[in-house]
C-alpha positions as CSV (number, residue, x, y, z in Angstrom):
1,X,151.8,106.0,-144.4
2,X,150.0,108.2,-142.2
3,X,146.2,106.9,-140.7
4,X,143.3,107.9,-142.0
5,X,141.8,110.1,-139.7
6,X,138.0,110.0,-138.7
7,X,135.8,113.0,-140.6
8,X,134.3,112.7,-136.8
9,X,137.7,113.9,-135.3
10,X,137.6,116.7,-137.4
11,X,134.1,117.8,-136.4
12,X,134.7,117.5,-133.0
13,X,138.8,119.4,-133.6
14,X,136.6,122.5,-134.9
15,X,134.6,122.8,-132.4
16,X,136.4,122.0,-129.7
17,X,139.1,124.5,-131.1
18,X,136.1,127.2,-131.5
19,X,134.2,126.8,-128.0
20,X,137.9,126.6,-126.3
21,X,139.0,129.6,-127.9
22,X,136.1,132.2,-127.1
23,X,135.8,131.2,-123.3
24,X,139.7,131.5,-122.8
25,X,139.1,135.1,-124.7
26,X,139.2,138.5,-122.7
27,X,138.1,141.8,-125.0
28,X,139.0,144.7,-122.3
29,X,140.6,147.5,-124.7
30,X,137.5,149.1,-124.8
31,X,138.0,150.0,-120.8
32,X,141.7,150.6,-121.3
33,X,142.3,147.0,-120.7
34,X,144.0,144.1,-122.9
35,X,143.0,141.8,-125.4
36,X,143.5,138.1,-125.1
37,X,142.7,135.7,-127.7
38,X,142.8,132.0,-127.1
39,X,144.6,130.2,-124.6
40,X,146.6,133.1,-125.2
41,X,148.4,133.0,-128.4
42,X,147.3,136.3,-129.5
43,X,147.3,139.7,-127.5
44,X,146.6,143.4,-128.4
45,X,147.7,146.2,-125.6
46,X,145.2,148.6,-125.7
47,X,144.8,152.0,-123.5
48,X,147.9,154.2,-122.9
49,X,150.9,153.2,-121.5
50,X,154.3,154.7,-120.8
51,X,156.5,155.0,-122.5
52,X,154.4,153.5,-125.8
53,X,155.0,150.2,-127.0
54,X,156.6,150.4,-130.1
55,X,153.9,147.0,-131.3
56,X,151.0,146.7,-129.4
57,X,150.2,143.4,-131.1
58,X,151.8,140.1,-129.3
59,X,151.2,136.6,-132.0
60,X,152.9,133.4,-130.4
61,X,152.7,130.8,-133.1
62,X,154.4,128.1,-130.5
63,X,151.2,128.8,-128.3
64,X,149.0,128.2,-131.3
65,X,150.6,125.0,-132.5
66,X,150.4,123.6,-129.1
67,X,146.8,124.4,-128.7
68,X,146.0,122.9,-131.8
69,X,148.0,119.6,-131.1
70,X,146.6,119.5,-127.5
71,X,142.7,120.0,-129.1
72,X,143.4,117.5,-131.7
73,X,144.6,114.7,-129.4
74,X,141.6,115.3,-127.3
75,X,139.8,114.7,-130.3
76,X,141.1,112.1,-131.7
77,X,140.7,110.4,-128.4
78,X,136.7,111.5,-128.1
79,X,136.9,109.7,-131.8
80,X,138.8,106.6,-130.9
81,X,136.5,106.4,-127.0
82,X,133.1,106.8,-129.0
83,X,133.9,103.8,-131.4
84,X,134.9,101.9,-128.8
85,X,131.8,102.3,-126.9
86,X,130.0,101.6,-129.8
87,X,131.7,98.8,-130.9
88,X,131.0,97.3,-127.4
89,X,127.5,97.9,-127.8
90,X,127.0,96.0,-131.0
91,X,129.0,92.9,-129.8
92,X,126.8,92.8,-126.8
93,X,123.8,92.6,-128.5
């Protein structure tokens, strides 16, 4: 049976996952440049190039999945850290 996971975990997964995501992102296909989303999982080629891509769209889905394990243990670890701290502070009172 699997634990049941903390609705805090979750919180702190989304925005973890969110904040993570746009500073790791690059938008330079308006100046001929690429696009980079994530820690990079996605990628759009933009500008010309020679001889032309045949898919100028790049998706990783093994990238993706590991960022959202690596986010979620760092949750769950904020989660399980915070309780703890908490939990201390009650006992010492």
């Amino acid at each position: 049976m699997l634990p049941k996971i903390p609705k805090a975990t979750w919180l702190i997964f989304f925005i973890l996952t969110v904040i993570i995501t746009i500073l790791f992102s690059k938008f330079d296909s308006p100046s001929d440049g690429n696009d980079t989303i994530g820690f990079p999982f996605y990628r759009y080629l933009g500008g010309r190039h020679s001889p032309e891509p045949t898919d100028r769209t790049y998706f990783n889905g093994i990238y993706l999945l590991l960022n959202l394990i690596i986010y979620f243990g760092i949750s769950y670890a904020l989660t399980c850290s915070i309780n703890k701290i908490k939990s201390k502070r009650v006992n010492t009172k």
